[in-house]
N, C-alpha and C positions, 0 to 999 in steps of 0.2 A: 415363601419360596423366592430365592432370589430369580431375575432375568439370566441367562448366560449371554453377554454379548455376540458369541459364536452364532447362536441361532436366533432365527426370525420369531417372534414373538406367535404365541400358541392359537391367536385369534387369525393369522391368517394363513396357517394351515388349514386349520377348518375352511377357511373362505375358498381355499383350492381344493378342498373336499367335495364341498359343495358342488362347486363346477364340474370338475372330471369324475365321474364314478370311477370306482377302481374295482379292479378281482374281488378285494374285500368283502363289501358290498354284494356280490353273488354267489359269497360263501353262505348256505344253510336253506333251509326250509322256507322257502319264501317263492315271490312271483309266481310263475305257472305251477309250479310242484303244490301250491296248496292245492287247486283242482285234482293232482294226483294223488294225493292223500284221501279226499274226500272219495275219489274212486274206489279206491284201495280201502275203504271204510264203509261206505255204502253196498258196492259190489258183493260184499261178502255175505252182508244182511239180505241186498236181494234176492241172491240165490237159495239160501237156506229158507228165507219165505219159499220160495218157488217149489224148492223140492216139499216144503209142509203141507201145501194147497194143492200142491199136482200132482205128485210122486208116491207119496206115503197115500192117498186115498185108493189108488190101483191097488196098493197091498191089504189095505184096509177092507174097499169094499167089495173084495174078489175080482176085481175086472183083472187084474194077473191072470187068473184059472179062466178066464174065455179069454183072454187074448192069447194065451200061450198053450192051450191043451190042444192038441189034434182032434177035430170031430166035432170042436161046439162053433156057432155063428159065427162070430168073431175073429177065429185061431187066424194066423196067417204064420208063417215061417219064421218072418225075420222079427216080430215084435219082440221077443224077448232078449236077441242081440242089440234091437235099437233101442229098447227100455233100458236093457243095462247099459251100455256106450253113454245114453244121456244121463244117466244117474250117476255114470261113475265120473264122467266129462263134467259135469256140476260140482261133484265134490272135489275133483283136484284142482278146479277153478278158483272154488273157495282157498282150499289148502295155497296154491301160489299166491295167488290174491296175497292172505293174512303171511306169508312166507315173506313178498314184497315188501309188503307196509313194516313188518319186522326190520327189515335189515335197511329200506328208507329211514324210518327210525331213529337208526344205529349210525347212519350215514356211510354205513359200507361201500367199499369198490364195487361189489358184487349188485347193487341195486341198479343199475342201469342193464345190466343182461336180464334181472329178474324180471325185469318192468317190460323189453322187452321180448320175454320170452311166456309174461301175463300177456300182454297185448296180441302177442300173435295167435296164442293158443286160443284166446277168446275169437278171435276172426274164424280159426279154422275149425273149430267147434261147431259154430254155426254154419258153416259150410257145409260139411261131413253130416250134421245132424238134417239139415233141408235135406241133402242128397238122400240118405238112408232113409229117411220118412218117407220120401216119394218113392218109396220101393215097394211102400206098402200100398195095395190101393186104396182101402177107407182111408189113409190120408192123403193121397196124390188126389185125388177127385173131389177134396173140400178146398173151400178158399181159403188162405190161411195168411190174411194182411198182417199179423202179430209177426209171423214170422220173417215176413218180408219186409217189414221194417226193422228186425233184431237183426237182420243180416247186414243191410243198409248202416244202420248204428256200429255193428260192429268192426266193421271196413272204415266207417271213415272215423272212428276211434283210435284205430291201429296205424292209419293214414295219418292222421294229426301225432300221435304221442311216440311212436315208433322214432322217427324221424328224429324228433326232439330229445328225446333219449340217444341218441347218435352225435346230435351237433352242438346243443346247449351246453355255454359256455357257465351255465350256473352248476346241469350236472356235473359239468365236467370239474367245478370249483367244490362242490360242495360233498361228491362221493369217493371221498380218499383214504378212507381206513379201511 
């Protein structure tokens, strides 16, 4: 391959690569988004553990029929709207969660509202879900440090990635189709 006198020789383009990062370089799956990924991969495992160990043994070992029958020890009113709200609040968790990770993926436009609108629903979940527990009183009157720190986590998860989804000049390079 010949030189072209017109242009600077190929080694020191590179040399001014090196020095200045360019958009380029923020184009794709990379820097903080690998953490979003792994969220958006993990998270979904979480929850489906979650619902296997916690969810399904209610149906399993009858505690559904005294928490929710009128007249037996247990019943209280709102268990069976706050049993479903968390089971169904889990599954669409999941479903956006693997929704997200799809269309990050794909490198879609549409990945930064998804991610944003995973993040928020994960805060307000936990919100809505403490609130409606403590409605019930076998659970207002236990200590329930698990859940005060998923609350905790989940705020400043939404805090950190929200934002970044909004300003990040990588998303902003990387989700254009």
């Amino acid at each position: 391959m010949q030189n072209n006198p017109y242009q600077p020789p190929r080694a020191n383009v590179e040399a001014v690569d090196n020095v200045a990062p360019t958009a380029d370089r923020l184009i794709g799956i990379g820097g903080w988004l690998i953490l979003v990924v792994i969220g958006l991969v993990v998270s979904p495992m979480r929850i489906a553990y979650m619902l296997i160990t916690t969810h399904w043994p209610i149906f399993r070992d009858g505690a559904w029929d005294q928490l929710t029958t009128p007249g037996t020890s247990s019943y209280h009113v709102f268990w069976a709207p706050f049993l479903a709200f968390e089971i169904g609040g889990n599954i669409l968790s999941m479903a956006l969660g693997l929704t997200t990770l799809f269309y990050l993926l794909r490198k879609s436009r549409n990945t930064p509202k998804l991610a944003i609108l995973w993040y928020g629903w994960g805060a307000a979940l936990v919100v809505i879900d403490s609130f409606a527990g403590n409605l019930i009183p076998a659970v207002a009157t236990q200590p329930d440090p698990a859940s005060t720190k998923e609350l905790i986590r989940a705020f400043i998860v939404a805090a950190i990635w929200i934002p970044y989804f909004l300003v990040s000049k990588r998303v902003k390079a990387t989700f254009v189709h």
